[in-house]
C-alpha positions, -999 to 999 in steps of 0.1 A, spaced: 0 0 0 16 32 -15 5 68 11 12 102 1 34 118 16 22 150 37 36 176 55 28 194 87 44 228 95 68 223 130 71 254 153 106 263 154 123 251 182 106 218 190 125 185 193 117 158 175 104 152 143 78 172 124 41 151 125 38 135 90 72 140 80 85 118 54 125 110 43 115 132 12 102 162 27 119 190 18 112 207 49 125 182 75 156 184 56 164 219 61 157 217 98 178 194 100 206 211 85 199 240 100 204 221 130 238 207 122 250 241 106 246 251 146 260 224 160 301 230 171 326 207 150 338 176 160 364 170 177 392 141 170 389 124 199 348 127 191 356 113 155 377 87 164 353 74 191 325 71 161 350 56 138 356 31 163 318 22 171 308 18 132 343 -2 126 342 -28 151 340 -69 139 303 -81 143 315 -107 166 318 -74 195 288 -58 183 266 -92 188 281 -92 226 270 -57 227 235 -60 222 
C-alpha cells in the first residue's frame, strides 16, 4: 500500500520530528541542516570514538546487544 506523503508545518524550536514528516520532505531536511550548521565541529577524539563504534568486527557488536 503506497501513502502520500504530507507535510505538517513544525514550530521552530521543538524537538523531535515534524508530524507526518516523510524521508523526502523538503522541509525536514532543512531543519535538519539547520540544526547541524549550529552544532560545534567535531572534535578528534569525538571522531575517532565514532569511527571506532561503526568499525568494530560483528563478533563485538553481537556481545554488545
Amino acid at each position: 500500500m503506497v501513502t502520500q506523503p504530507h507535510t505538517t508545518a513544525a514550530a521552530e524550536g521543538v524537538l523531535g520530528r515534524p508530524a507526518g514528516a516523510t524521508h523526502g520532505d523538503a522541509a525536514y531536511w532543512a531543519r535538519i541542516r539547520r540544526i547541524v550548521d549550529q552544532a560545534p565541529p567535531l572534535t578528534d577524539h569525538q571522531r575517532a570514538v565514532i569511527r571506532a563504534a561503526f568499525h568494530q568486527p560483528a563478533d563485538q557488536k553481537e556481545r554488545a546487544a
